[in-house]
C-alpha positions as a printed Julia matrix, in Angstrom:
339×3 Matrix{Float64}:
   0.0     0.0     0.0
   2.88    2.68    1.07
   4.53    1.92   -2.07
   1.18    2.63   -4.18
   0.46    5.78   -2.43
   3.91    7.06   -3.19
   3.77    6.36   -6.57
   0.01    8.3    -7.03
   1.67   10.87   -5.59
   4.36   10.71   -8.14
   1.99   10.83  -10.97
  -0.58   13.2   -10.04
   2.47   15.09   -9.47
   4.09   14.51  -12.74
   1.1    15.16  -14.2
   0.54   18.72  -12.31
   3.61   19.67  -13.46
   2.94   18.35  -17.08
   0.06   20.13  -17.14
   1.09   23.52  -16.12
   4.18   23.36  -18.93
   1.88   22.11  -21.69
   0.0    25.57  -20.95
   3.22   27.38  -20.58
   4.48   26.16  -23.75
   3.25   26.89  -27.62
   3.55   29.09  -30.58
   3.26   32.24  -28.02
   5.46   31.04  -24.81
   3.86   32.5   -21.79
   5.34   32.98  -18.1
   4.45   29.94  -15.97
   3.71   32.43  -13.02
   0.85   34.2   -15.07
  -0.58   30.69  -16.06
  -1.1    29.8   -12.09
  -2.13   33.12  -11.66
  -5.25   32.87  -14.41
  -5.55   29.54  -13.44
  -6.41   30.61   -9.91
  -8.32   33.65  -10.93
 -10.65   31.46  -12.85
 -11.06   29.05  -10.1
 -11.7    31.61   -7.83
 -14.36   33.66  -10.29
 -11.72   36.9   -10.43
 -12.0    38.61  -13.59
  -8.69   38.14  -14.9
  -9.51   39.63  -18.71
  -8.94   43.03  -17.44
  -5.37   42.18  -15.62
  -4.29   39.75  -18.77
  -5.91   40.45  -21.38
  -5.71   38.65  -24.81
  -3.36   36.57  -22.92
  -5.97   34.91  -20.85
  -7.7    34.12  -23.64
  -4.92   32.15  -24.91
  -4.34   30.45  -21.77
  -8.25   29.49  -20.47
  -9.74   29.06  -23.89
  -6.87   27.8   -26.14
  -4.74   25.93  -23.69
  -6.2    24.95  -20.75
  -8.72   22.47  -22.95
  -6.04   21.33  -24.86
  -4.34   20.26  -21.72
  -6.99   18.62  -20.26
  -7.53   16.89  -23.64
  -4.08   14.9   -23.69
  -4.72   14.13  -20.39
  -8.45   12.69  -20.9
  -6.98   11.04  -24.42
  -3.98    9.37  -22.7
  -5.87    8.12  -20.16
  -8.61    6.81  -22.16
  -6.52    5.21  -24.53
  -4.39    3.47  -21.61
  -7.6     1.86  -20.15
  -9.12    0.71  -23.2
  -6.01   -1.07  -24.03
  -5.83   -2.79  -20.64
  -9.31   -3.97  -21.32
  -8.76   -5.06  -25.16
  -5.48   -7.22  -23.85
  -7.36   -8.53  -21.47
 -10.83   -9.6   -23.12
  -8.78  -11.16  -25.95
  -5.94  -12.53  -24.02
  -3.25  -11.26  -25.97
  -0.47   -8.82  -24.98
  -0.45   -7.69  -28.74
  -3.87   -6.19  -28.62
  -4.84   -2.76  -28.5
  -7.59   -0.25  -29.82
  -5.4     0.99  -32.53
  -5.43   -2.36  -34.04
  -8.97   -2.77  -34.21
 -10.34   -1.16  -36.64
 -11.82    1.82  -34.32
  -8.76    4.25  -35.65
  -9.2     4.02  -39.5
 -12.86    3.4   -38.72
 -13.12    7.14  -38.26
 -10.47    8.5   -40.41
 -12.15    6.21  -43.49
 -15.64    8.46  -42.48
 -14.05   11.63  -42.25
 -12.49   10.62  -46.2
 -15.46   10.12  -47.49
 -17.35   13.13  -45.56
 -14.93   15.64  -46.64
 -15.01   13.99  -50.11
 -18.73   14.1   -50.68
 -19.83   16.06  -47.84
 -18.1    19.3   -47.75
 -21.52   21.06  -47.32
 -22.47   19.14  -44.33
 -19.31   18.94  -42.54
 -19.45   23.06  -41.33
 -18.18   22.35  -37.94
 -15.45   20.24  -35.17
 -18.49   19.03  -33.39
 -20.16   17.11  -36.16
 -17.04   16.34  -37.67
 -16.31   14.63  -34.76
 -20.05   12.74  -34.7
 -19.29   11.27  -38.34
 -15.52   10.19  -37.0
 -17.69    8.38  -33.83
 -20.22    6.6   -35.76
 -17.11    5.56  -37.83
 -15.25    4.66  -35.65
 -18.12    2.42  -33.46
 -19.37    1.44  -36.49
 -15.78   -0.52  -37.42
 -16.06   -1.72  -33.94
 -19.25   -3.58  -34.15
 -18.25   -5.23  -37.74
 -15.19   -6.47  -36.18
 -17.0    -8.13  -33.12
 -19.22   -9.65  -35.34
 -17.17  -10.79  -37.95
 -15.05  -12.16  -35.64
 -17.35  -14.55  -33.61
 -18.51  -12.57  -31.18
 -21.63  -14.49  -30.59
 -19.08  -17.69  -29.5
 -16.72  -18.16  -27.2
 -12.88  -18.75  -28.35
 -12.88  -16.33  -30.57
 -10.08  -14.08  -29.68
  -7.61  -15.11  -32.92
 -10.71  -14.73  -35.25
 -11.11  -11.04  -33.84
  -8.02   -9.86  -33.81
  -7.12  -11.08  -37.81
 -10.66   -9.44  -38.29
  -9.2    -6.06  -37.21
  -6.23   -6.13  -38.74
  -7.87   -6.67  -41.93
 -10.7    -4.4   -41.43
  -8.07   -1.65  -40.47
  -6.31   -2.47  -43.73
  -9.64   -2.41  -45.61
 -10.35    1.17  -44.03
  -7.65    2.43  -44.87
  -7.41    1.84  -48.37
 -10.94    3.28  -48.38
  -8.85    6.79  -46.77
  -5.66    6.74  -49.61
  -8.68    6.18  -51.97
 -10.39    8.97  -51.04
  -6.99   11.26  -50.34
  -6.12   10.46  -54.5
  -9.73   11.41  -55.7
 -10.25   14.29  -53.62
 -10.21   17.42  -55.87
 -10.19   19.71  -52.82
  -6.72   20.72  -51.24
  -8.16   21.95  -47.89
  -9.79   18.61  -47.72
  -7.2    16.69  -48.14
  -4.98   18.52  -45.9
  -7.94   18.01  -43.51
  -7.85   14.11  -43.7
  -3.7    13.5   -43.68
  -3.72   15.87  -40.36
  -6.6    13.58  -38.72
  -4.45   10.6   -39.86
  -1.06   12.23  -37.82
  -3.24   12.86  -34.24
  -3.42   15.97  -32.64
  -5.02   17.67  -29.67
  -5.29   21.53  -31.55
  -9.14   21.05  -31.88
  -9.64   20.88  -28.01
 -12.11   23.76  -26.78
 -14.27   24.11  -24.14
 -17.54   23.25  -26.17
 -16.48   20.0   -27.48
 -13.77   18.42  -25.29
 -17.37   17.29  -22.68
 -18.3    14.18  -25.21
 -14.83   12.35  -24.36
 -14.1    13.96  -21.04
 -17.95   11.79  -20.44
 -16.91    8.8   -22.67
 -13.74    8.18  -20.62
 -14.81    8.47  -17.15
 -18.22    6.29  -18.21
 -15.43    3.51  -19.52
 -13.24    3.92  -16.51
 -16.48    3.51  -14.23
 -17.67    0.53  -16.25
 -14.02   -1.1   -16.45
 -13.09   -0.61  -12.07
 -16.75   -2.32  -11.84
 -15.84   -5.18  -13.44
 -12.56   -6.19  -12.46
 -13.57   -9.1   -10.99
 -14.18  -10.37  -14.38
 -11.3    -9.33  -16.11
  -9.05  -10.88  -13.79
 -11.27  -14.13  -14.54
 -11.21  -13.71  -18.36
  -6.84  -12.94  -17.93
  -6.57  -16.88  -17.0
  -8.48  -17.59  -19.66
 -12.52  -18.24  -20.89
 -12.71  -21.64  -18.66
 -11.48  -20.3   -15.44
 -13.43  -17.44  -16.31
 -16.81  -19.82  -16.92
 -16.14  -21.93  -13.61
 -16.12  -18.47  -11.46
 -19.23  -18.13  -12.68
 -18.44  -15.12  -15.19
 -21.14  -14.83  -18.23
 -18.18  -14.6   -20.73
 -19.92  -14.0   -23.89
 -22.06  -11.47  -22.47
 -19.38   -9.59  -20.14
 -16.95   -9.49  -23.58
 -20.22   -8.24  -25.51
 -20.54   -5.31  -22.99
 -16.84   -4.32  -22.65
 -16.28   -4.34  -26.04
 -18.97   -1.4   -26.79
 -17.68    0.18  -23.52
 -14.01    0.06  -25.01
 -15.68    1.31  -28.09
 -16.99    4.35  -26.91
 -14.33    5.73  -24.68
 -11.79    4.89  -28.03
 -14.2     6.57  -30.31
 -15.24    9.61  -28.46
 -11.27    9.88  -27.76
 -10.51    9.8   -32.06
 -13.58   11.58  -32.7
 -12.0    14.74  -31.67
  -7.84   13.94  -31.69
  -7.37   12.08  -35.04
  -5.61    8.88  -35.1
  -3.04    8.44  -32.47
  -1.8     4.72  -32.01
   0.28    2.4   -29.37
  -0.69    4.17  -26.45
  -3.16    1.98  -25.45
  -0.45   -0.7   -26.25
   2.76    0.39  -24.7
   1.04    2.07  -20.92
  -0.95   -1.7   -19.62
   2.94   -3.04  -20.74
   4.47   -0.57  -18.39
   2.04   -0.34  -15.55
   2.13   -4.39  -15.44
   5.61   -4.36  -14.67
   5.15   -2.3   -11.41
   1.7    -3.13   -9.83
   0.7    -6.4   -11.21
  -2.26   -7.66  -13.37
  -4.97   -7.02  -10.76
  -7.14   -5.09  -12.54
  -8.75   -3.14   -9.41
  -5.23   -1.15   -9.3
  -4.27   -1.66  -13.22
  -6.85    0.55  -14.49
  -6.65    3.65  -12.16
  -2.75    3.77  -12.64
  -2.77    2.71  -16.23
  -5.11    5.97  -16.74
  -3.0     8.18  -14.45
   0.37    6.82  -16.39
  -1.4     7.04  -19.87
  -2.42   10.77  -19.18
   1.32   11.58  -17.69
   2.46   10.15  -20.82
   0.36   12.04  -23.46
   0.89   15.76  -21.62
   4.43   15.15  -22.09
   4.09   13.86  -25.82
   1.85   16.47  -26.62
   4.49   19.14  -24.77
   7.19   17.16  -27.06
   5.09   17.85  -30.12
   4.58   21.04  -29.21
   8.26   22.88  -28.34
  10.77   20.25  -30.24
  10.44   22.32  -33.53
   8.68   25.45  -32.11
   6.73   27.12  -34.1
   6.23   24.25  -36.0
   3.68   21.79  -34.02
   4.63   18.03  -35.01
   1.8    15.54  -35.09
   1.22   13.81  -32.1
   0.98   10.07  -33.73
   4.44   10.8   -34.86
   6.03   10.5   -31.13
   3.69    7.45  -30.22
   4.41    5.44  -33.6
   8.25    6.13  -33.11
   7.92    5.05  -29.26
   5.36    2.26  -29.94
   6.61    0.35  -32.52
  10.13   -1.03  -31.17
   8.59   -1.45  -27.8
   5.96   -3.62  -29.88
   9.46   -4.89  -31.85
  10.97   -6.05  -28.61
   8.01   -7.58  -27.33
   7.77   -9.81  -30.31
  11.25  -10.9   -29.65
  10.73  -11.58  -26.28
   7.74  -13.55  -26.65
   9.93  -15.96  -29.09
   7.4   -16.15  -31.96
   4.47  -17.33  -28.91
């Protein structure tokens, strides 16, 4: 217990401090005394306009969402991931690799291909990327067998292929797209990046993720039961095909409403569960609260990272996690020994 509390206190205090230089930090760099200072003033109802200025704009509206976007997406991603390893039983597994990802960026093609007229704003922009993106999620379940038990293989060659499919339906789309703006539209959804956060729209997955966490803590019980695999799971009395029915939309909607307003951004819900196994265990009562509070440590920094390495130019966010992810998934392919 003494060693869990001190590491909560090391995140939530990595993640304070995360926090405060993502806000610091950005095309305009601002003093990291006058960010506390509006942050307090808004807390406390001052009117701070009058002392700052435009530059509490920038800082409450601009950068304060986006903040607390990375840290909603990190986390979000980080918990669905544990739940996806764990409901397939395989260390591989994660969102990214399902289908939910190029789900959405294949709608948003097609919307900004045909649909130029109806697409006039971020928020429904981000509804067509979240019916896309549960929409792959339900083919994928179903096409792979989710009405049976044993299915895990079948599903997870279902999303690989149905993430291939989508995204040839995407470079389709990109080649036959006579508008520029549109297609600069779809490759920066495809890259991942928090600049659309506001105030108005960041609620959906700020609600999304804290529904999945709620729904995930609740049934740890189970998950433990389905890590040591479907029997076990069926002789402690778990409903398997029912419980796996019920996590998978929950893992779809915290994923989706997460990509409906970030874009693509892969291997985080891969590389965190690896991590956070390593130093609490696999009970899933503690793995889900610290993989969230690791995943959303991680994404403040990669989104600071994305932010200040070639200031003013902002680097897309899926390029950090894609250079991270893929030789930790590399090395994890090794060690398994072809298993």
């Amino acid at each position: 217990m003494k060693k869990d509390r001190l590491l909560i206190g090391f995140l939530l205090i990595g993640i304070f401090l995360s926090f405060v230089l993502n806000i610091e930090f950005g095309a305009a760099n601002v003093n990291y005394k006058d960010v506390l200072n509006v942050l307090y003033g808004k807390i406390t109802g001052r009117d701070i306009v009058v002392e700052y200025g435009n530059l509490a704009n920038i800082i409450w509206n601009l950068r304060v969402p986006r903040a607390i976007m990375a840290f909603v997406a990190g986390g979000g991603l980080a918990i669905a991931g544990v739940a996806m390893q764990s409901i397939v039983q395989n260390i591989m597994a994660e969102p990214y690799l399902f289908g939910v990802s190029s789900g959405a960026t294949a709608a948003i093609s097609v919307s900004y291909s045909f649909g130029q007229g109806i697409i006039m704003s971020q928020s429904k922009t981000s509804i067509v990327a979240f019916i896309g993106s549960v929409g792959a999620m339900v083919i994928v379940y179903y096409v792979g067998g989710g009405k049976g038990r044993n299915n895990t293989n079948k599903m997870i060659l279902t999303g690989l292929s149905m993430s291939v499919l989508f995204s040839a339906v995407t470079q389709f789309f990109l080649i036959f797209n006579s508008s520029q703006s549109g297609i600069r539209s779809i490759l920066s959804w495809t890259m991942g990046s928090m600049q659309a956060a506001r105030w108005d729209n960041i609620i959906f997955p700020i609600t999304g993720t804290l529904a999945g966490l709620i729904v995930f803590i609740f049934f740890a019980r189970a998950f433990d039961g389905l890590s040591l695999g479907e029997s076990t799971a069926i002789s402690l009395g778990i409903d398997v095909i029912q419980i796996r029915k019920f996590i998978i939309l929950a893992i779809a909607m915290v994923t989706a409403s997460i990509v409906s307003l970030t874009g693509v951004i892969g291997f985080v819900g891969f590389i965190i569960p690896h991590i956070v196994r390593r130093i609490i265990g696999d009970g899933h009562r503690k793995l889900f609260p610290f993989s969230f509070l690791f995943g959303a440590l991680f994404m403040l920094l990669v989104d600071l990272l994305a932010k200040t390495l070639l200031a003013p130019v902002e680097l897309p966010i899926g390029i950090f996690t894609a250079v991270i992810g893929v030789p930790f998934f590399i090395y994890l392919i090794k060690k398994q020994g072809g298993r």
